[in-house]
PDB file of N, CA, C and O in Angstrom, chain B, residues numbered from 101:
ATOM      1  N   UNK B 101      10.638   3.323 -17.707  1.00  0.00           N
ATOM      2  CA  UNK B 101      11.809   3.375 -16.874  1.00  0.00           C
ATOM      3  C   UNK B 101      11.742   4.601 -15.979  1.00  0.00           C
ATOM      4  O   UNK B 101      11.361   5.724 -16.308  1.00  0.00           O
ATOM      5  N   UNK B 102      12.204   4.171 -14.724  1.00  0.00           N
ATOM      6  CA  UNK B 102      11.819   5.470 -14.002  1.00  0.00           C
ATOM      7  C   UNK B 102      13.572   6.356 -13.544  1.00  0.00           C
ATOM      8  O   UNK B 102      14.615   5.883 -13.092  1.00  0.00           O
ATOM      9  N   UNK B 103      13.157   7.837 -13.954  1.00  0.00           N
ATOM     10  CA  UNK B 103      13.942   8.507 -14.225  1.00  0.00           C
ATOM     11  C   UNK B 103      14.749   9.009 -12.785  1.00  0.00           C
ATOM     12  O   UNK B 103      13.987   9.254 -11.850  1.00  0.00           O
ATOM     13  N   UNK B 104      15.534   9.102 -12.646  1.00  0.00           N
ATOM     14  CA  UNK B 104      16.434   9.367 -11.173  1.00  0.00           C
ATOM     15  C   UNK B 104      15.582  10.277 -10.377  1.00  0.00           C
ATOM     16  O   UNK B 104      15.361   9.858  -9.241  1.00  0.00           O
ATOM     17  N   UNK B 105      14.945  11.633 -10.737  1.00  0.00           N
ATOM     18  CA  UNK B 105      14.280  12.453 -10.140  1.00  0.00           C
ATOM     19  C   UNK B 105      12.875  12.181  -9.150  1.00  0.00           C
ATOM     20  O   UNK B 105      12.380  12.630  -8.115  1.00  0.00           O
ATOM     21  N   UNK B 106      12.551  10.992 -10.341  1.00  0.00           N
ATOM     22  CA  UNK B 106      11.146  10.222 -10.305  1.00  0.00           C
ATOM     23  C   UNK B 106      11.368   9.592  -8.846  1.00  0.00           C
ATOM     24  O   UNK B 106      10.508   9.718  -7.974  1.00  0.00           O
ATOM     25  N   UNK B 107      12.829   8.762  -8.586  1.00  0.00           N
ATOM     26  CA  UNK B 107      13.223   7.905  -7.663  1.00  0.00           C
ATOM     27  C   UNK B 107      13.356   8.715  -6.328  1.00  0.00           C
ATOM     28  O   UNK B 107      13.346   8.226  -5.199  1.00  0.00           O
ATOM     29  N   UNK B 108      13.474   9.939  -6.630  1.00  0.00           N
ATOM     30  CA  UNK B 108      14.104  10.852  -5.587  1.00  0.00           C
ATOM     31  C   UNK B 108      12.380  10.961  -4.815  1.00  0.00           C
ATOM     32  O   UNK B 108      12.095  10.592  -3.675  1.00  0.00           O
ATOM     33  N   UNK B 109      11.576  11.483  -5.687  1.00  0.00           N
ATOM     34  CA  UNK B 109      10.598  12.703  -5.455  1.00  0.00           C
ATOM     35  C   UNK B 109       9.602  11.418  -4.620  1.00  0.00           C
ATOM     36  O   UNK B 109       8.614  11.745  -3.963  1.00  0.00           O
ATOM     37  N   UNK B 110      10.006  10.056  -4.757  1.00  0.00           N
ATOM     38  CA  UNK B 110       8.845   9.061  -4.274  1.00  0.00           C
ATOM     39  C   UNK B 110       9.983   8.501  -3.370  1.00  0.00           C
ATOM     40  O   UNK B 110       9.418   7.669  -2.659  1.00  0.00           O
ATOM     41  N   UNK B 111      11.036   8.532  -3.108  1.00  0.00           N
ATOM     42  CA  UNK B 111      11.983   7.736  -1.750  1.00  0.00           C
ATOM     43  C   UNK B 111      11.077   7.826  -0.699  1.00  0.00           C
ATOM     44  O   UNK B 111      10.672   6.768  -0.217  1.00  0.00           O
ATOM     45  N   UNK B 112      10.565   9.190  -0.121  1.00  0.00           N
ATOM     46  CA  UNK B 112       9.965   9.105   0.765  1.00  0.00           C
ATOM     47  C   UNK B 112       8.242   7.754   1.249  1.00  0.00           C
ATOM     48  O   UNK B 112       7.626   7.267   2.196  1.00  0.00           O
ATOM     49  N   UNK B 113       8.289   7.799   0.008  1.00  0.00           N
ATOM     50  CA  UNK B 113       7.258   6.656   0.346  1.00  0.00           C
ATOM     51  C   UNK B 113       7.443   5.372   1.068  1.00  0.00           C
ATOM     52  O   UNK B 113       6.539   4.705   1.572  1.00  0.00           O
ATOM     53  N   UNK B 114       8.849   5.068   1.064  1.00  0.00           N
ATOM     54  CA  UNK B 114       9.195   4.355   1.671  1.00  0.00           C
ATOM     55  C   UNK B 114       9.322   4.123   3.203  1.00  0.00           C
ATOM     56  O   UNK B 114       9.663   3.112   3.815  1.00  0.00           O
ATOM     57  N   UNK B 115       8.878   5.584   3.727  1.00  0.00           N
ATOM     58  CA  UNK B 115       8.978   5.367   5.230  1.00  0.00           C
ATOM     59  C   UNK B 115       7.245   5.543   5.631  1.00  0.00           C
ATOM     60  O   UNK B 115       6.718   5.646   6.739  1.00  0.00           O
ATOM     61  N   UNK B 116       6.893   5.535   4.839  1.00  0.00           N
ATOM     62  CA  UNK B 116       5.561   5.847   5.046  1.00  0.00           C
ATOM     63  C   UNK B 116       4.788   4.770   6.071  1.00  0.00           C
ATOM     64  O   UNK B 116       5.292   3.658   5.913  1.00  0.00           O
ATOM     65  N   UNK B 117       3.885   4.759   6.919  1.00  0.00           N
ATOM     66  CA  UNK B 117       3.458   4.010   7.486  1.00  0.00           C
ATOM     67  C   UNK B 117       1.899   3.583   6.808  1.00  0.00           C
ATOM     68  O   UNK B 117       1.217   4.387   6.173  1.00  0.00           O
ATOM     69  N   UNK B 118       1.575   2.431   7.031  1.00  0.00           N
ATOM     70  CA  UNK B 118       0.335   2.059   6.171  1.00  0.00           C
ATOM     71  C   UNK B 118      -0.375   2.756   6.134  1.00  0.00           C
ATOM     72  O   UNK B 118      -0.691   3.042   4.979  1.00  0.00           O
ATOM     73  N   UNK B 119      -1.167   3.558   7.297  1.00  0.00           N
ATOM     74  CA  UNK B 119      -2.540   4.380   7.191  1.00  0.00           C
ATOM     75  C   UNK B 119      -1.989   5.338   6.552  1.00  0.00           C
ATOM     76  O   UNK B 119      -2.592   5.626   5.518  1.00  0.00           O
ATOM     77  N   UNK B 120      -0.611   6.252   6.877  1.00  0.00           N
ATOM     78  CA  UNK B 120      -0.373   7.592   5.849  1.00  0.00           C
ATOM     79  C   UNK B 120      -0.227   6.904   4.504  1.00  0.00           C
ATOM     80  O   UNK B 120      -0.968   7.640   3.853  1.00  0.00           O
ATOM     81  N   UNK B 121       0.163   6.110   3.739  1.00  0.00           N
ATOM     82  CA  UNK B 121       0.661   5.769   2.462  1.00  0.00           C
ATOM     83  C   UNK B 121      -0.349   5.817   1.918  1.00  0.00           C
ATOM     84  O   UNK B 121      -0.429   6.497   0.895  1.00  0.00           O
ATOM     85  N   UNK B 122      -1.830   4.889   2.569  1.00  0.00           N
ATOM     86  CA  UNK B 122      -3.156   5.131   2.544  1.00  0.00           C
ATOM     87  C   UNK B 122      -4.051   5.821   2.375  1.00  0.00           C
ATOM     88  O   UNK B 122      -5.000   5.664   1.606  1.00  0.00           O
ATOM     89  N   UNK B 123      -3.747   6.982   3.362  1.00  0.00           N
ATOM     90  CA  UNK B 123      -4.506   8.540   3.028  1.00  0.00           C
ATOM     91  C   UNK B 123      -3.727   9.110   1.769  1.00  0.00           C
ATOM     92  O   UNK B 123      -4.307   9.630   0.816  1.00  0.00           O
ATOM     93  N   UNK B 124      -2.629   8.989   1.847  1.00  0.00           N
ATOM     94  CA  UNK B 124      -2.025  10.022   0.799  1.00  0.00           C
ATOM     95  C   UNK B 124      -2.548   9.373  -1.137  1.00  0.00           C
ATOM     96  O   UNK B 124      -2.678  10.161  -2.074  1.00  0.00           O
ATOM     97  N   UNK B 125      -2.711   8.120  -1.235  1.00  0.00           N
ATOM     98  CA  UNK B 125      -3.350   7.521  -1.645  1.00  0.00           C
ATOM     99  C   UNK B 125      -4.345   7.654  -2.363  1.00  0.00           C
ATOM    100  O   UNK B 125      -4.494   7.562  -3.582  1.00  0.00           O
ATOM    101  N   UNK B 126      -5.385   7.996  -1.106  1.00  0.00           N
ATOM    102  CA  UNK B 126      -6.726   8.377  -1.418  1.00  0.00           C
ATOM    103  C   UNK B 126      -6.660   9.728  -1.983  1.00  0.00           C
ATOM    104  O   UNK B 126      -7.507  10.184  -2.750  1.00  0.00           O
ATOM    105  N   UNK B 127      -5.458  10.442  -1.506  1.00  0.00           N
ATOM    106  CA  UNK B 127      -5.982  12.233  -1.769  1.00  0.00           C
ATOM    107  C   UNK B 127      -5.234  12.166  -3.451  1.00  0.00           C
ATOM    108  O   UNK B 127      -5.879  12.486  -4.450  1.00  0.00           O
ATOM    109  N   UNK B 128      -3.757  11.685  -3.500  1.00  0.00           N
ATOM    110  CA  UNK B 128      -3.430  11.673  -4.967  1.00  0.00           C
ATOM    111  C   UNK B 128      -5.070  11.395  -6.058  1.00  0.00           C
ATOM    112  O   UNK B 128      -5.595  12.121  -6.901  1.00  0.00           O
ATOM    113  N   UNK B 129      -5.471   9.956  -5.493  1.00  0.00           N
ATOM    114  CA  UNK B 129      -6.041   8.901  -6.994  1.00  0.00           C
ATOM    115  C   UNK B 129      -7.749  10.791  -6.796  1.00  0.00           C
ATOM    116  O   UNK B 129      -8.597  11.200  -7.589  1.00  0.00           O
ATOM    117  N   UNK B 130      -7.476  11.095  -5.803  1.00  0.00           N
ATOM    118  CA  UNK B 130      -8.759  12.612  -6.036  1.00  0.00           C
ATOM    119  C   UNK B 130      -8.439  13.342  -6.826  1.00  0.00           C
ATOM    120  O   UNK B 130      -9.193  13.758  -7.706  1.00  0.00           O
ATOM    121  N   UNK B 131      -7.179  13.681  -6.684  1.00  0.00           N
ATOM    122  CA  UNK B 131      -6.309  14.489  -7.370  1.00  0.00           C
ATOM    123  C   UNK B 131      -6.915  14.106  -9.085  1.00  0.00           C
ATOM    124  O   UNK B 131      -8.031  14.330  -9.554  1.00  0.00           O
ATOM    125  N   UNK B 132      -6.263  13.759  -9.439  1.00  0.00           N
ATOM    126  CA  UNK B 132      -6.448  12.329 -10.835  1.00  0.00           C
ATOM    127  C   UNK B 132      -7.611  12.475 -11.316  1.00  0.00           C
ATOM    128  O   UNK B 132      -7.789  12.796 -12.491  1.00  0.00           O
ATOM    129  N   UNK B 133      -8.695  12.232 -10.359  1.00  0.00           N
ATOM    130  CA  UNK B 133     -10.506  12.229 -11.171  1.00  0.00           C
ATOM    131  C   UNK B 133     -10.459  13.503 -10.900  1.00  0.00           C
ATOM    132  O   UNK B 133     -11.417  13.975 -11.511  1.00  0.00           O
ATOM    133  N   UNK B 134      -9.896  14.380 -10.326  1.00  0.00           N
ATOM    134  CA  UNK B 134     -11.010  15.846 -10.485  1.00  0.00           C
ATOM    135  C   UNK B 134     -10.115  16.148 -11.739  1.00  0.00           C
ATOM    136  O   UNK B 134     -10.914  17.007 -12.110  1.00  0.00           O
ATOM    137  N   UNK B 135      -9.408  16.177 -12.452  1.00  0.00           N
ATOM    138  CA  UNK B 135      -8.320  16.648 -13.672  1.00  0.00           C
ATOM    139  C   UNK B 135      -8.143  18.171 -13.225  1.00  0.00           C
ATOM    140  O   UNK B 135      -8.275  18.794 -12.172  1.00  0.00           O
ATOM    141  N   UNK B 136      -7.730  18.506 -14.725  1.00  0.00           N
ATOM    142  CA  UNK B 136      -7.508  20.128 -14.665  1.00  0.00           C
ATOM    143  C   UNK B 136      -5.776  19.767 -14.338  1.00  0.00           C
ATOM    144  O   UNK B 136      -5.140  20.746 -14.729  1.00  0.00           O
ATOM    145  N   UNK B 137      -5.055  18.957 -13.899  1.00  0.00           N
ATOM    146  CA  UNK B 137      -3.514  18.880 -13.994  1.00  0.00           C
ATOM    147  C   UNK B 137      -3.253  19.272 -15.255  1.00  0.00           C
ATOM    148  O   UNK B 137      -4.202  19.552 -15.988  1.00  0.00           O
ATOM    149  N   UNK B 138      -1.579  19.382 -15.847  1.00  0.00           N
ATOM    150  CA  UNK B 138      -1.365  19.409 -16.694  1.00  0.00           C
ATOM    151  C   UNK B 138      -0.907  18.236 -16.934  1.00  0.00           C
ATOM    152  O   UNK B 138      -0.984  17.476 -15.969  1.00  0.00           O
ATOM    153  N   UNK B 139      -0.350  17.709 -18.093  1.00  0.00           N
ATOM    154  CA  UNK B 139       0.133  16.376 -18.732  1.00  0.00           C
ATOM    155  C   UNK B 139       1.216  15.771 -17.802  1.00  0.00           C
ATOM    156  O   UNK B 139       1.085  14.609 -17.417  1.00  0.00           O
ATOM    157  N   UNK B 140       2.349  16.567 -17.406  1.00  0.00           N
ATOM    158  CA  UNK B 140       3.299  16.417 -16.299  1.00  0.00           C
ATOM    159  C   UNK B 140       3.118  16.357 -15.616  1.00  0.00           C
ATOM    160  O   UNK B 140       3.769  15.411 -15.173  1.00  0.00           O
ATOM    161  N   UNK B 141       2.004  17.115 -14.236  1.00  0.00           N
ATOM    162  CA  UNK B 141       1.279  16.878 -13.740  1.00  0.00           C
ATOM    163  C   UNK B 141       0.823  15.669 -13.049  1.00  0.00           C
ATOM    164  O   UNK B 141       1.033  15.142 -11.956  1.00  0.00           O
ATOM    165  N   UNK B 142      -0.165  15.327 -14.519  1.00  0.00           N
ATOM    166  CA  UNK B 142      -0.969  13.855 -14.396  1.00  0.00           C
ATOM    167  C   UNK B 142      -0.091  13.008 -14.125  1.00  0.00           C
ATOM    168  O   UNK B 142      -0.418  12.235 -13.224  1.00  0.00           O
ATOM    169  N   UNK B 143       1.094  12.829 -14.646  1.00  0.00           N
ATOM    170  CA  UNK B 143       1.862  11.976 -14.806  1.00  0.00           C
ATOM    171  C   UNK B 143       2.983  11.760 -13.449  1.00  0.00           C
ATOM    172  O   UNK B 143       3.422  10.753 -12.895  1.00  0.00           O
ATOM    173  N   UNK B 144       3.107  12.657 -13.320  1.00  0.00           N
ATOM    174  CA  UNK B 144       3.607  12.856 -11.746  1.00  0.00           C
ATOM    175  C   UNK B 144       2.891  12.195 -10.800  1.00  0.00           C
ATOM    176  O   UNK B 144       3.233  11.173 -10.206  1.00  0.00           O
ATOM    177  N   UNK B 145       1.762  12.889 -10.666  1.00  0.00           N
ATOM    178  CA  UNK B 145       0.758  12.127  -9.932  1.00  0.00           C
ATOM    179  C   UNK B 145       0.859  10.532  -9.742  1.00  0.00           C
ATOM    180  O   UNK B 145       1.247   9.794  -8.836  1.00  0.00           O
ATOM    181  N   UNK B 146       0.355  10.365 -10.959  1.00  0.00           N
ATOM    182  CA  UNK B 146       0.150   8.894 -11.502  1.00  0.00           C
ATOM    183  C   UNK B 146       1.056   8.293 -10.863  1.00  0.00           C
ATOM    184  O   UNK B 146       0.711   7.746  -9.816  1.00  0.00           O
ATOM    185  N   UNK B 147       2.620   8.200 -11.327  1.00  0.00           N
ATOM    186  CA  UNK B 147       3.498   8.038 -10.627  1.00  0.00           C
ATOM    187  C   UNK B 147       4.112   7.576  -9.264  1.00  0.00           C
ATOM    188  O   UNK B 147       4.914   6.682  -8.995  1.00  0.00           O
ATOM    189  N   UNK B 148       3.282   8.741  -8.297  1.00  0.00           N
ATOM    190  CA  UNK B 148       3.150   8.362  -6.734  1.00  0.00           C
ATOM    191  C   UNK B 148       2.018   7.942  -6.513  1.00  0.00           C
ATOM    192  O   UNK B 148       1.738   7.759  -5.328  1.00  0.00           O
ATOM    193  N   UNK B 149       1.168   7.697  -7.358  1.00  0.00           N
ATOM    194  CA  UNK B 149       0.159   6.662  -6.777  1.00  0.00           C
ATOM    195  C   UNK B 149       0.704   5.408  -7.245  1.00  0.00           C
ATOM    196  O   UNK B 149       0.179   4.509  -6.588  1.00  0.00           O
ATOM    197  N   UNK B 150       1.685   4.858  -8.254  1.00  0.00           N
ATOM    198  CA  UNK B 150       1.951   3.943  -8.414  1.00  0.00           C
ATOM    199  C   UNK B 150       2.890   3.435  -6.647  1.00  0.00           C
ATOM    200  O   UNK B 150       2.764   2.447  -5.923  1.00  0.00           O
ATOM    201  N   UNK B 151       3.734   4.625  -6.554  1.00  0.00           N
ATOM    202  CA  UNK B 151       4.537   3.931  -5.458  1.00  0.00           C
ATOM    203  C   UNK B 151       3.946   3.656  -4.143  1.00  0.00           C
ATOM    204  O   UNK B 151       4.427   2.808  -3.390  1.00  0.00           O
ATOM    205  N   UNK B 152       2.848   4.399  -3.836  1.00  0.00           N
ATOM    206  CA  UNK B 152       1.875   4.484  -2.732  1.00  0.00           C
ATOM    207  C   UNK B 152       1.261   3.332  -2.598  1.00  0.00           C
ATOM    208  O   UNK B 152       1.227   2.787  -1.495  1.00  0.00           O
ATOM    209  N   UNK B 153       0.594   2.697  -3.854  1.00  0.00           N
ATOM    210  CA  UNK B 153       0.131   1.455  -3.715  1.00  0.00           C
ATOM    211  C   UNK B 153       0.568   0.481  -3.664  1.00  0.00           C
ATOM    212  O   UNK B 153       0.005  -0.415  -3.035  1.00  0.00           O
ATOM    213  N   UNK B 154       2.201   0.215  -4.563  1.00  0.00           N
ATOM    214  CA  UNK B 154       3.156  -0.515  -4.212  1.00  0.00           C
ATOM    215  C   UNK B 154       3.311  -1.022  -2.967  1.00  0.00           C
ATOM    216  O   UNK B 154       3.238  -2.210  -2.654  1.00  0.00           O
ATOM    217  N   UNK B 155       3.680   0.563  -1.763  1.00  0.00           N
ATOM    218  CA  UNK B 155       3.878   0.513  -0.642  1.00  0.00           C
ATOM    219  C   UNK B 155       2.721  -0.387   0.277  1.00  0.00           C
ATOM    220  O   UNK B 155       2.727  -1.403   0.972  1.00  0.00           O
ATOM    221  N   UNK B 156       1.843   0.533  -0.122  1.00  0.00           N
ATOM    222  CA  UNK B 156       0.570  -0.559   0.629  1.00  0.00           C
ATOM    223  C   UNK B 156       0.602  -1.821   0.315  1.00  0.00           C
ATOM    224  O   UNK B 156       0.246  -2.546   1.244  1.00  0.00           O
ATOM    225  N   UNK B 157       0.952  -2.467  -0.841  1.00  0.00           N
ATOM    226  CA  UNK B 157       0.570  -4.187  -0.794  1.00  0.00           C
ATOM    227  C   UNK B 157       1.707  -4.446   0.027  1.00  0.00           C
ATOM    228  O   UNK B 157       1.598  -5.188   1.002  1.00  0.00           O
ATOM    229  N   UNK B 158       3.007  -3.795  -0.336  1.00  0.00           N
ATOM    230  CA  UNK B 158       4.392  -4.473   0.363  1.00  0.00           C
ATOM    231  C   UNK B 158       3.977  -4.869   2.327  1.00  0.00           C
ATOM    232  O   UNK B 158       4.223  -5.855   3.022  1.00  0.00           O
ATOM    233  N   UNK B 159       3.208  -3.420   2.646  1.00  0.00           N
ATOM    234  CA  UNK B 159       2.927  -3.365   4.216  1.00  0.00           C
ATOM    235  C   UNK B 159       2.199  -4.669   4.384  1.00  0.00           C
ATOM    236  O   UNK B 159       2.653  -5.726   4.822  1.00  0.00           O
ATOM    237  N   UNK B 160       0.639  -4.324   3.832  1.00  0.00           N
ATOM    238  CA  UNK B 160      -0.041  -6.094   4.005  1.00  0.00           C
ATOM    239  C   UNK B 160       0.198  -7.251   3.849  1.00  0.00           C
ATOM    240  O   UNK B 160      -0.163  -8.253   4.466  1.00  0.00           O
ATOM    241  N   UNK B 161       1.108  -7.034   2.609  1.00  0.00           N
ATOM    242  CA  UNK B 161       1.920  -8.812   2.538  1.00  0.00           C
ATOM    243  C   UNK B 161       2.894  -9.482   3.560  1.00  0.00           C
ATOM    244  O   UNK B 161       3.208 -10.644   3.820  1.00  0.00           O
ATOM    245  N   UNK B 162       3.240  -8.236   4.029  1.00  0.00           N
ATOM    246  CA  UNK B 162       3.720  -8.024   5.682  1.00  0.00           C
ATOM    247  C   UNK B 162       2.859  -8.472   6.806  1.00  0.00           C
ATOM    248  O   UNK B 162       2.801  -9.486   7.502  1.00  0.00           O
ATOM    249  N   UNK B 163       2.231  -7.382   6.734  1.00  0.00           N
ATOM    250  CA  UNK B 163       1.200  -7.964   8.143  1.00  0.00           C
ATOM    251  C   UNK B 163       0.487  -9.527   7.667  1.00  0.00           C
ATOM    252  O   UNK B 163       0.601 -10.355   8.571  1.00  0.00           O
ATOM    253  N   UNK B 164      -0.221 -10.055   6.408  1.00  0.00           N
ATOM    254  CA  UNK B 164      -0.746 -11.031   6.599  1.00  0.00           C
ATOM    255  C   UNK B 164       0.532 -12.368   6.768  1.00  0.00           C
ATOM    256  O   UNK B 164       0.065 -13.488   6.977  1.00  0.00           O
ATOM    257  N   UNK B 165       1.675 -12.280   6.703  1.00  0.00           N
ATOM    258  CA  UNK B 165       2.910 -13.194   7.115  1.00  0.00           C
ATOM    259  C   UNK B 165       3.004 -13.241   8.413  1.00  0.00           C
ATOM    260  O   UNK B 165       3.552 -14.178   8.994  1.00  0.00           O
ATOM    261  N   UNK B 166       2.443 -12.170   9.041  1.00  0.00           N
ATOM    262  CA  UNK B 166       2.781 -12.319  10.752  1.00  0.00           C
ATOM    263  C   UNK B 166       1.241 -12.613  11.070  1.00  0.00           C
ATOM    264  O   UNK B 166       1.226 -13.234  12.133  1.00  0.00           O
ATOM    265  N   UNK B 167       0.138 -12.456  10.666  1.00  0.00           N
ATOM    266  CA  UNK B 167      -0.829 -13.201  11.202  1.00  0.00           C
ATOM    267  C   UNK B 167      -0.805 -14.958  11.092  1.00  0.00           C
ATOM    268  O   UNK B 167      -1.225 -15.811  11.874  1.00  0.00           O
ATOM    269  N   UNK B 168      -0.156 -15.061   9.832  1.00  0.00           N
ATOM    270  CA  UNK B 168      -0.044 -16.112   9.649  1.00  0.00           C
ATOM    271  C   UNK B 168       0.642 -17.102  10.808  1.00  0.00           C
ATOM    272  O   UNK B 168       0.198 -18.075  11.417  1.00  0.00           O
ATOM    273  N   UNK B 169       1.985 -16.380  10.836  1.00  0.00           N
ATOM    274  CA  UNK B 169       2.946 -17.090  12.059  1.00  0.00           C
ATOM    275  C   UNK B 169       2.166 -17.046  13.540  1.00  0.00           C
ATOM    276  O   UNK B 169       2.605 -17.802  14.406  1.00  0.00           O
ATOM    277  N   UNK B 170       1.483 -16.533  13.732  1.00  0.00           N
ATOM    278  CA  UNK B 170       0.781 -16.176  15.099  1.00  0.00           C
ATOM    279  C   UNK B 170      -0.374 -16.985  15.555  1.00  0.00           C
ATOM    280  O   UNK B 170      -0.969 -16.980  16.633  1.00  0.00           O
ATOM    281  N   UNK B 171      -0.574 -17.783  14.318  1.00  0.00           N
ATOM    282  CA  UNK B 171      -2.062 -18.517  14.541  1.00  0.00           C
ATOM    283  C   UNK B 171      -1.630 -19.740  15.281  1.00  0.00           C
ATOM    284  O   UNK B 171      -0.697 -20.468  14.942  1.00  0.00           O
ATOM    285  N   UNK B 172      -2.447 -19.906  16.390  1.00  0.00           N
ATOM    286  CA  UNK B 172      -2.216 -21.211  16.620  1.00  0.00           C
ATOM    287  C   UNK B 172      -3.523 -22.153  16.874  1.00  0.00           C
ATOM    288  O   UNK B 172      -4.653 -21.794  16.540  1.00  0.00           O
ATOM    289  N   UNK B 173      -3.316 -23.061  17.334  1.00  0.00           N
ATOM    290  CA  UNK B 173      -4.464 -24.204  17.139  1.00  0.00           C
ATOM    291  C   UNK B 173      -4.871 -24.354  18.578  1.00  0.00           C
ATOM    292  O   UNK B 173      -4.371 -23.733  19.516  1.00  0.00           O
ATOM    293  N   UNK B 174      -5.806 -25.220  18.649  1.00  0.00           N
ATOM    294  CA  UNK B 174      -6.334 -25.213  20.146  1.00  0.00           C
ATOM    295  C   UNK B 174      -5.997 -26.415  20.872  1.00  0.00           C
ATOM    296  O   UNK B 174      -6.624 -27.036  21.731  1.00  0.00           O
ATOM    297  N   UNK B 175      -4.872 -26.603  20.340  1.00  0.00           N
ATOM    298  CA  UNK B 175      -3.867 -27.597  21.514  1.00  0.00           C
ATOM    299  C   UNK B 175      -2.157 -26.859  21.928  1.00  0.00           C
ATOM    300  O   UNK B 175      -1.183 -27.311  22.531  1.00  0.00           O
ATOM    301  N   UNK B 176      -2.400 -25.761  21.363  1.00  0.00           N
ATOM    302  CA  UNK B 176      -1.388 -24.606  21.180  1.00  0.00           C
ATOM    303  C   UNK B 176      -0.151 -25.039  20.337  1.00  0.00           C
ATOM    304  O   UNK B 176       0.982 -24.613  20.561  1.00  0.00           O
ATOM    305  N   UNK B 177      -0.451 -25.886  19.388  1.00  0.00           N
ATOM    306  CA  UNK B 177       0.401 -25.985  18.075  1.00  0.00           C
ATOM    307  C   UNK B 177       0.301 -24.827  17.182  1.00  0.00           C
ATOM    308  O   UNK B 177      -0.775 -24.569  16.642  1.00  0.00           O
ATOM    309  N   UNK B 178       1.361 -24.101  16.986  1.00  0.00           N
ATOM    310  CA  UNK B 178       1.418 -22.810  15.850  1.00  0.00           C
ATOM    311  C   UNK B 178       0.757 -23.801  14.340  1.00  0.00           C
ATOM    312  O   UNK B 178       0.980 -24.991  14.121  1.00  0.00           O
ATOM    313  N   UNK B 179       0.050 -22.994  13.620  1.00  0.00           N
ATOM    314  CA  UNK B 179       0.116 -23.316  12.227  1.00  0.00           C
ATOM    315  C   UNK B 179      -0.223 -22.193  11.254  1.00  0.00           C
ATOM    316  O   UNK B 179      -0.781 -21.152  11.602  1.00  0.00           O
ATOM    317  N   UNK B 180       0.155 -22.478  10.012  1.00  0.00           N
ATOM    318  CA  UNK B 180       0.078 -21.292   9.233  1.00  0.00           C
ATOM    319  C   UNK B 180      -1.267 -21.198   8.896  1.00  0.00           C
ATOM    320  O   UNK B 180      -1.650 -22.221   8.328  1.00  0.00           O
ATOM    321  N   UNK B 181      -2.117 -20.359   9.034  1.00  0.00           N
ATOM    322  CA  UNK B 181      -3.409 -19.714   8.075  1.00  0.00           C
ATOM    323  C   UNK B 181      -3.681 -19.342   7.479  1.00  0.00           C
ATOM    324  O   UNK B 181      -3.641 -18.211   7.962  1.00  0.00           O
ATOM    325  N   UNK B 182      -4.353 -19.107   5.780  1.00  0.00           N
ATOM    326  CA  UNK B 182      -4.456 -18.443   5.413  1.00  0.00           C
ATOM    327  C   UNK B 182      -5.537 -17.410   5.691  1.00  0.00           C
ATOM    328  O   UNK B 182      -6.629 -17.901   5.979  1.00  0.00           O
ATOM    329  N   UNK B 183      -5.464 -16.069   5.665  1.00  0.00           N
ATOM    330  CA  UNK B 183      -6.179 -15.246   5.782  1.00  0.00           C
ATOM    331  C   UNK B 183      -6.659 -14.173   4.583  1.00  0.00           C
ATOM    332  O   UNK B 183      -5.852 -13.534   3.909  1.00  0.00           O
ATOM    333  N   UNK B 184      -8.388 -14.074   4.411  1.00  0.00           N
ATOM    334  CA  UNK B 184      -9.156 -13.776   2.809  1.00  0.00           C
ATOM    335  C   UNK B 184      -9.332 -12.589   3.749  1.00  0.00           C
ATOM    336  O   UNK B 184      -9.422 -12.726   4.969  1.00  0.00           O
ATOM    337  N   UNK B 185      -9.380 -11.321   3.065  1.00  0.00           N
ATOM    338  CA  UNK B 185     -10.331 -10.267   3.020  1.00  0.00           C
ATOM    339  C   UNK B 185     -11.606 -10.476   3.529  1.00  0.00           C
ATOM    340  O   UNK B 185     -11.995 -10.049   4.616  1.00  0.00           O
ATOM    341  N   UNK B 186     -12.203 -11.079   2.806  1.00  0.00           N
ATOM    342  CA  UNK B 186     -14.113 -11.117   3.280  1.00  0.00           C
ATOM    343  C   UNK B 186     -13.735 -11.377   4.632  1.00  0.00           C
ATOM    344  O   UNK B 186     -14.233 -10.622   5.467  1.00  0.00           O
ATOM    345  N   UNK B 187     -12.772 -12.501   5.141  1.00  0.00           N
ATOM    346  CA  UNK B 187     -13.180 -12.896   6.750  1.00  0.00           C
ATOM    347  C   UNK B 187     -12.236 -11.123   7.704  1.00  0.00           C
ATOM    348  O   UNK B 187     -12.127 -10.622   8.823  1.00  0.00           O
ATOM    349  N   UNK B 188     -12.043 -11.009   7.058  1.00  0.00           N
ATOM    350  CA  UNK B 188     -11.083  -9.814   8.228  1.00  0.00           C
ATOM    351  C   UNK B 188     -12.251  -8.971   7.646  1.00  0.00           C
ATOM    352  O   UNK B 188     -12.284  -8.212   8.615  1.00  0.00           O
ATOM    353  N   UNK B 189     -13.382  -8.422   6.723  1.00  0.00           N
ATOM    354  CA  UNK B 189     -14.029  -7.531   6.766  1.00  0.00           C
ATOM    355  C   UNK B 189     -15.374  -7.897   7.134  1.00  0.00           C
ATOM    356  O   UNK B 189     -16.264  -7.129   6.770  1.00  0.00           O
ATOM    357  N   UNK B 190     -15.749  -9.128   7.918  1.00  0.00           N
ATOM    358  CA  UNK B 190     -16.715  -9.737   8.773  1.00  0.00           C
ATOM    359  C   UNK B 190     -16.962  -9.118  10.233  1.00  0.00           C
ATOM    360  O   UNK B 190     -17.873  -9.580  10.921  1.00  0.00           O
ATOM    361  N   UNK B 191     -16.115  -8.021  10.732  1.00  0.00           N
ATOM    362  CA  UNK B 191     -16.266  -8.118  12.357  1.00  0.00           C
ATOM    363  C   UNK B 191     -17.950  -7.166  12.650  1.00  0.00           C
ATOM    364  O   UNK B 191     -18.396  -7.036  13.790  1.00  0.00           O
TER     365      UNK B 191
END
């Protein structure tokens, strides 16, 4: 259960924009493997990487809903697409 303070100290994640939620992300989960935190610490940490990553799926599940709506066909009928990883990491 997350404790009121907990809620406070990660609100800000919420305005975060994908690439910062992203970097910050990357620098916490560094944080984490190099250790040497203390137990509170770790756990803190841990914590905002939980909400960081949260944030990030919430953004993409976002953006891949509007790629979706945007696709259209080549008689210019909209239709929905699904869109995989492997093909968006093809360019």
């Amino acid at each position: 259960m997350t404790q009121p303070a907990d809620a406070a100290a990660n609100a800000d994640v919420d305005a975060l924009a994908y690439d910062e939620a992203f970097a910050e992300l990357e620098r916490v989960v560094a944080r984490l493997e190099a250790g040497g935190e203390s137990l509170e610490g770790t756990i803190a940490l841990y914590e905002r990487a939980v909400a960081l990553q949260r944030r990030c799926e919430r953004l993409l599940d976002g953006a891949v809903l509007r790629v979706q709506q945007l696709m259209t066909r080549h008689d210019g009928s909209v239709t929905a697409t699904d869109v995989r990883a492997e093909d968006a990491q093809a360019e």
